[in-house]
C-alpha positions as CSV (number, residue, x, y, z in Angstrom):
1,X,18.0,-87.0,127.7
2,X,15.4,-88.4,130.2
3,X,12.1,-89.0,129.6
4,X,10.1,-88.1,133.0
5,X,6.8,-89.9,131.8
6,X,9.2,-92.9,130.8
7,X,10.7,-93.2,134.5
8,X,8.5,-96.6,135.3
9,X,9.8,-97.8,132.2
10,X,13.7,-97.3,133.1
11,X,13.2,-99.0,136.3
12,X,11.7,-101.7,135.1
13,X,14.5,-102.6,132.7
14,X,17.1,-101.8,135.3
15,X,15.0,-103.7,137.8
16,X,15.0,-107.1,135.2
17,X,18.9,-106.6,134.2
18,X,19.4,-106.7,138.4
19,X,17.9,-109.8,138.4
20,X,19.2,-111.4,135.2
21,X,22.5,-110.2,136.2
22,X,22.4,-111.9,139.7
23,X,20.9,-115.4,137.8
24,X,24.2,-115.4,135.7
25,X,26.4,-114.3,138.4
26,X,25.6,-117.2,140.6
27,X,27.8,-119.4,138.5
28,X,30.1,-117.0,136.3
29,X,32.4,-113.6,136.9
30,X,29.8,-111.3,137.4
31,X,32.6,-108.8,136.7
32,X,32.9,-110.7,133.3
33,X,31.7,-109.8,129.5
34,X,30.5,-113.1,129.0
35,X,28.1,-112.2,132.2
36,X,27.0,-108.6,130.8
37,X,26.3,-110.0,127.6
38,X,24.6,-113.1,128.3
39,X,22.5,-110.4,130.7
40,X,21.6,-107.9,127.8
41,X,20.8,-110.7,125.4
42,X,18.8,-112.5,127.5
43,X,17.0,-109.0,128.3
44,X,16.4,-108.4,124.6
45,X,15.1,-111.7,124.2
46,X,13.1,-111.0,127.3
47,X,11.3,-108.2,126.1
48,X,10.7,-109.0,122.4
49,X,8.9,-112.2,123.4
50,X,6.4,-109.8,125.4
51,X,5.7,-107.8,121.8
52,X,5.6,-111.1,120.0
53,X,1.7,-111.3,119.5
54,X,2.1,-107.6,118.3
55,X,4.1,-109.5,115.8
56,X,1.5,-112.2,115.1
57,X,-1.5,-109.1,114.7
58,X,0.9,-107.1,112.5
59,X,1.5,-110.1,110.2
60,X,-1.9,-111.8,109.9
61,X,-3.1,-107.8,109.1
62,X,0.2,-107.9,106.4
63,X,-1.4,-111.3,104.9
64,X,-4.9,-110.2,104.7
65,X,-3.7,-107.2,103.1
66,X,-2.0,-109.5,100.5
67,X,-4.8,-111.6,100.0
68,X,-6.6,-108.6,99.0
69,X,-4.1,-107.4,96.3
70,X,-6.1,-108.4,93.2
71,X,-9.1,-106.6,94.5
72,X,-7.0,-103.5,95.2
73,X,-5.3,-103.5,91.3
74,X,-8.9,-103.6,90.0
75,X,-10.0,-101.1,92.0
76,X,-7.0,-98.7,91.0
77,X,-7.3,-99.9,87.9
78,X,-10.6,-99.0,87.5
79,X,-10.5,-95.5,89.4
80,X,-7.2,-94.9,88.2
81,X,-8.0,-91.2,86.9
82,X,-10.3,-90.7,90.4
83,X,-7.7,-90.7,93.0
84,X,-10.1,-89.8,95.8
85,X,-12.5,-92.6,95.0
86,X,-9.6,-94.9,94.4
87,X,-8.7,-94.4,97.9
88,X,-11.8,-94.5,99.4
89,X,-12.7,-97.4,97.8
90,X,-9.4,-99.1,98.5
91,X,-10.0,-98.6,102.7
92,X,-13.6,-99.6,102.8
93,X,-12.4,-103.0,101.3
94,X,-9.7,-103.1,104.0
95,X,-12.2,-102.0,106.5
96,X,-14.7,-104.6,105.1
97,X,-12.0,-107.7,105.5
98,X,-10.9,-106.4,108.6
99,X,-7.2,-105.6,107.4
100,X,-5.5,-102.6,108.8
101,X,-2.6,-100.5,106.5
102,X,-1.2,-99.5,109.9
103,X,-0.7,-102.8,111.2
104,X,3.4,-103.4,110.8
105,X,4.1,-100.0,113.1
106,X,2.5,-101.5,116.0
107,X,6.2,-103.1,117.0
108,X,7.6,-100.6,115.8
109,X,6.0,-98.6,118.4
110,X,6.3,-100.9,121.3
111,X,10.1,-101.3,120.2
112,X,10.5,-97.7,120.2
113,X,10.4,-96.5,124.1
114,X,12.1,-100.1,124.9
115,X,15.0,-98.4,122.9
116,X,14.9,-95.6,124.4
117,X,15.1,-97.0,128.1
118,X,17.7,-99.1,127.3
119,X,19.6,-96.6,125.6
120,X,19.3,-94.4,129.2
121,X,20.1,-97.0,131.7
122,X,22.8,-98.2,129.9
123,X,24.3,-94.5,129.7
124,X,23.8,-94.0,133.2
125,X,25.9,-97.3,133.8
126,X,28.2,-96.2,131.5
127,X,28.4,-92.8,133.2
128,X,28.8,-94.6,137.1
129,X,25.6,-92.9,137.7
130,X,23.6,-95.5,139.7
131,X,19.8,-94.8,139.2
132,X,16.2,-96.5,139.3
133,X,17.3,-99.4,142.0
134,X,20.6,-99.8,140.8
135,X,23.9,-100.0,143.3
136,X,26.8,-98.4,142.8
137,X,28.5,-101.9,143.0
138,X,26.7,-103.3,139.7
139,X,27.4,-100.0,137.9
140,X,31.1,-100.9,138.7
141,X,30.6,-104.3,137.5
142,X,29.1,-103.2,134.4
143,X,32.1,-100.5,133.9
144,X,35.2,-103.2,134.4
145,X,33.3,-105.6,132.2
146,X,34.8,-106.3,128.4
147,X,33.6,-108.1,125.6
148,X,36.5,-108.8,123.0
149,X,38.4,-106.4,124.6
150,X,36.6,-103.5,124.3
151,X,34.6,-101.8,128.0
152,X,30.8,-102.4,127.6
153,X,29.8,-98.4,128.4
154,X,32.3,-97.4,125.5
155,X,31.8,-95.8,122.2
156,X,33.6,-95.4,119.1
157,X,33.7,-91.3,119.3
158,X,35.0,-91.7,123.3
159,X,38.1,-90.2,123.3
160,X,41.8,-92.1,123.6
161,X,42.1,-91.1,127.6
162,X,39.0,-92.1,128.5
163,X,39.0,-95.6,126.8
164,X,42.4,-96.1,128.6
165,X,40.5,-95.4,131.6
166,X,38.6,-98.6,131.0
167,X,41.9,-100.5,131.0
168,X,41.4,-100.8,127.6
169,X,43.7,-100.4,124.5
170,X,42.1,-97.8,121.9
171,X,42.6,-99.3,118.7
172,X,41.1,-102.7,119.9
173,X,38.0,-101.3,121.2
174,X,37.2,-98.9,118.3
175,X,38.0,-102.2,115.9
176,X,35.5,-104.3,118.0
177,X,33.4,-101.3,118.0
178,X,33.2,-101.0,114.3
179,X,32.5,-105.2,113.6
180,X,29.8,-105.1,115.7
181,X,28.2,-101.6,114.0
182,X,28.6,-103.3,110.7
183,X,26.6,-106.7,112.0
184,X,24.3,-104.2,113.0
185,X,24.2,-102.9,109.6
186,X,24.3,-105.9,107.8
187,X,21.3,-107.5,109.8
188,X,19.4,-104.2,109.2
189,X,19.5,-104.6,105.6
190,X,18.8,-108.8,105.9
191,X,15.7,-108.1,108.0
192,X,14.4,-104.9,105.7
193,X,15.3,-107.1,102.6
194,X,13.3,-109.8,103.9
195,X,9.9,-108.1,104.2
196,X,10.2,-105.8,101.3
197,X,11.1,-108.8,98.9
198,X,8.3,-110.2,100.0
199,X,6.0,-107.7,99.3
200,X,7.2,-106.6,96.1
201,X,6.9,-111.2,94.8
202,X,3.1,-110.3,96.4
203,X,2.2,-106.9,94.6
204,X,5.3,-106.4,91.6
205,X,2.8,-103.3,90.2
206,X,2.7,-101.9,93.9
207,X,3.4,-98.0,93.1
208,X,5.6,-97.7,95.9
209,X,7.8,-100.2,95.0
210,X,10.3,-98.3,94.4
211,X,10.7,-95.9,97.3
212,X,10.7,-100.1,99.3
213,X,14.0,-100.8,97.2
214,X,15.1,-97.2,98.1
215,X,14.2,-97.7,102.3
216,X,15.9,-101.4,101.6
217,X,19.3,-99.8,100.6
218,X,19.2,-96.8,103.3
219,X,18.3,-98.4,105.9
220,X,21.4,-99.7,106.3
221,X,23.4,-96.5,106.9
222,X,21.2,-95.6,109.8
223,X,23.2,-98.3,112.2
224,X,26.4,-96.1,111.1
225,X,24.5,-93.8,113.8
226,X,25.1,-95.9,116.8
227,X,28.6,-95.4,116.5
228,X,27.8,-92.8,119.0
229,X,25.8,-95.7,121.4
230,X,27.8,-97.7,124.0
231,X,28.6,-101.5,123.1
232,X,26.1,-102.7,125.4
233,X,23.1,-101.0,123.2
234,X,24.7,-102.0,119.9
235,X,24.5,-105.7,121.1
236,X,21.1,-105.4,121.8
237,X,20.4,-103.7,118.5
238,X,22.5,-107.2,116.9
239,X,19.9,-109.4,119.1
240,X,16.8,-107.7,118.2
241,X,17.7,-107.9,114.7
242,X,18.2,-111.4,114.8
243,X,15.3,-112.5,116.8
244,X,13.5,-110.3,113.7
245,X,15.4,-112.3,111.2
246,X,14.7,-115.8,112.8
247,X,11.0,-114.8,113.7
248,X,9.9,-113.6,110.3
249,X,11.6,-116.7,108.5
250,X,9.2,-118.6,110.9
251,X,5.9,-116.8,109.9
252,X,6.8,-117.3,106.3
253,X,7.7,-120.3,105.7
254,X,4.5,-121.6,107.9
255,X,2.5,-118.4,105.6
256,X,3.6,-118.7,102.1
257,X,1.8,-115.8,99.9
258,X,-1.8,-116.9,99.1
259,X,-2.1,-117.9,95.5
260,X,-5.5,-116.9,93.3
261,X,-7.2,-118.5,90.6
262,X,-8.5,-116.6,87.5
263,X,-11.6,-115.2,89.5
264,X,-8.8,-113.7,91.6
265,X,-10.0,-115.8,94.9
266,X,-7.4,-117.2,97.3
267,X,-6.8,-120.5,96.8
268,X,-5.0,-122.1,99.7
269,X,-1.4,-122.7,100.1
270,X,0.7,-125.6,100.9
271,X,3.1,-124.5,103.8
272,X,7.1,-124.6,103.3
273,X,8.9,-127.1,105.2
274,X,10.8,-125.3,108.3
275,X,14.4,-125.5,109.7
276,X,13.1,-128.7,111.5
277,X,11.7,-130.2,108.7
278,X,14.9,-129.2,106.0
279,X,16.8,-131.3,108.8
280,X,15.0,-134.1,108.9
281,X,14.7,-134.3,104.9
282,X,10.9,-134.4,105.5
283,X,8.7,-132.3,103.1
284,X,5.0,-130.7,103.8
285,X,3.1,-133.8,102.4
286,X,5.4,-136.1,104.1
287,X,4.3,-134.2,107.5
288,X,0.8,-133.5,106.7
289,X,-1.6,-136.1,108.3
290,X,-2.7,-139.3,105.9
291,X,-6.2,-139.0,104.1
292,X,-9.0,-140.6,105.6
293,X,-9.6,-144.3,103.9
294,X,-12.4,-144.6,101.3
295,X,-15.7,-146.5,102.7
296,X,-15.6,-149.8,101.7
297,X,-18.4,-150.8,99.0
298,X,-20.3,-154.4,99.8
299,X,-21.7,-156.0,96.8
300,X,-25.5,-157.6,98.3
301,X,-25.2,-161.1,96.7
302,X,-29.2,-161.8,95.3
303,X,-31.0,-164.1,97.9
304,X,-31.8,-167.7,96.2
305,X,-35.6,-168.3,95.7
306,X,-37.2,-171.3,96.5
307,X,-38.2,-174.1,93.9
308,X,-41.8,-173.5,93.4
309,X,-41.3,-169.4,92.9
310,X,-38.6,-169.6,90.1
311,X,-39.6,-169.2,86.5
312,X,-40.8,-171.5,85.0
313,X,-40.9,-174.0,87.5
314,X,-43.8,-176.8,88.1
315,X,-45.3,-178.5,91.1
316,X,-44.5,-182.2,91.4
């Protein structure tokens, strides 16, 4: 189903595939899989480095938010049988530090009619239909292309006839099909695992702790759904869930959870060493910068009187 108000949006993304599909053609088959997915790959990439500082703002909100967890307890703690005040109280402190509950949607959000154009342009390729700026000669391109042996516009509920329309064998394609759902899956529950182990280390009395364990172990089953997507759109799923991966294990390990004292302040932490640094065998102190040297202390010697000034000393 179209989106009319989304129309700029599908040419755009069929405008950039044109040209990252021409960029790769100029030295492979542009008929090829290898072609086709080097193009939606480096489309995904494309597009989630535009939401990155969404990222950054939704993760510096996530950390102040941590930082004030000990404040939060002692305020539920202490309003514990005033629900209304407790949650009052809790948002004027995250007012007051400037943290905002609704931060992590915000990629969510941008992701969310990215998806959606994707998922239409793709379909229309996958359909022959050539729309928003596309020719009918990269819509055949996209069509004859194959990546493992299964047709880029197919999908595992696409009947036997039709797959064999794609010069394609059945079996192999709805094989492929299924591996790369189940990657999909797999790095669903990796990236949700990530960030709700996280939380639960930061806040392990967080009442909603366990409906985090319960999303962790669900979320999984809603890649089953794009059984029903073409291969093209399940690839992009598998790169946007690995850029998420790679990009949160970035912003942790450079943001370790903020530590507190007994007065429940944030005492800073010392940064864990990254991928580069795990290579190298370096750790954190080894790459921090040397303190500055201690000044130097000069002992004044006493300046030596003259003769007739010392004690006890007589005029010749």
């Amino acid at each position: 189903m179209e989106l009319s108000w989304l129309s700029w949006l599908y040419a755009a993304v069929a405008q950039v595939i044109i040209w990252i599909h021409t960029g790769f053609s100029t030295f492979l088959n542009p008929d090829g899989g290898l072609t086709w997915a080097l193009t939606i790959i480096t489309l995904t990439v494309f597009m989630r480095v535009l939401i990155f500082p969404l990222f950054l703002k939704q993760m510096r909100s996530s950390r102040k938010m941590q930082e004030l967890a000990p404040k939060v307890a002692e305020l539920r703690k202490r309003y514990k049988n005033d629900k209304q005040r407790m949650n009052q109280e809790v948002m004027a402190l995250y007012q007051g530090a400037g943290a905002n509950p609704l931060g992590g949607c915000l990629p969510i959000l941008a992701q969310f009619p990215i998806f959606i154009s994707m998922f239409t342009v793709l379909q229309a390729m996958a359909n022959g239909e050539p729309k928003w700026g596309m020719t009918q000669e990269l819509v055949d391109s996209a069509r004859k292309a194959h990546i493992f042996g299964a047709p880029l516009p197919a999908n595992f509920f696409m009947s036997s006839a039709d797959i064999e329309g794609f010069d394609a064998g059945v079996v192999q394609t709805k094989v492929v099909l299924a591996i790369f759902v189940a990657i999909s899956s797999l790095t669903t529950f990796l990236t949700v695992r990530q960030s709700v182990t996280r939380s639960m280390a930061q806040m392990p009395d967080n009442p909603m702790a366990q409906q985090q364990k319960i999303l962790m172990y669900i979320s999984p089953l809603f890649a089953f759904f794009s059984l029903n997507f073409p291969l093209g759109l399940i690839l992009y799923w598998v790169t946007t869930n690995v850029w998420t991966l790679g990009q949160q294990h970035w912003f942790y390990s450079r943001h370790p959870m903020p530590e507190f004292d007994a007065k429940g302040n944030v005492v800073p932490a010392k940064p864990k060493p990254g991928l580069l640094g795990k290579i190298r065998g370096t750790t954190p102190e080894e790459q921090a910068p040397p303190p500055p040297p201690e000044p130097k202390i000069i002992r004044q010697q006493p300046s030596r009187q003259p003769r007739s000034k010392r004690t006890g000393s007589k005029k010749s």
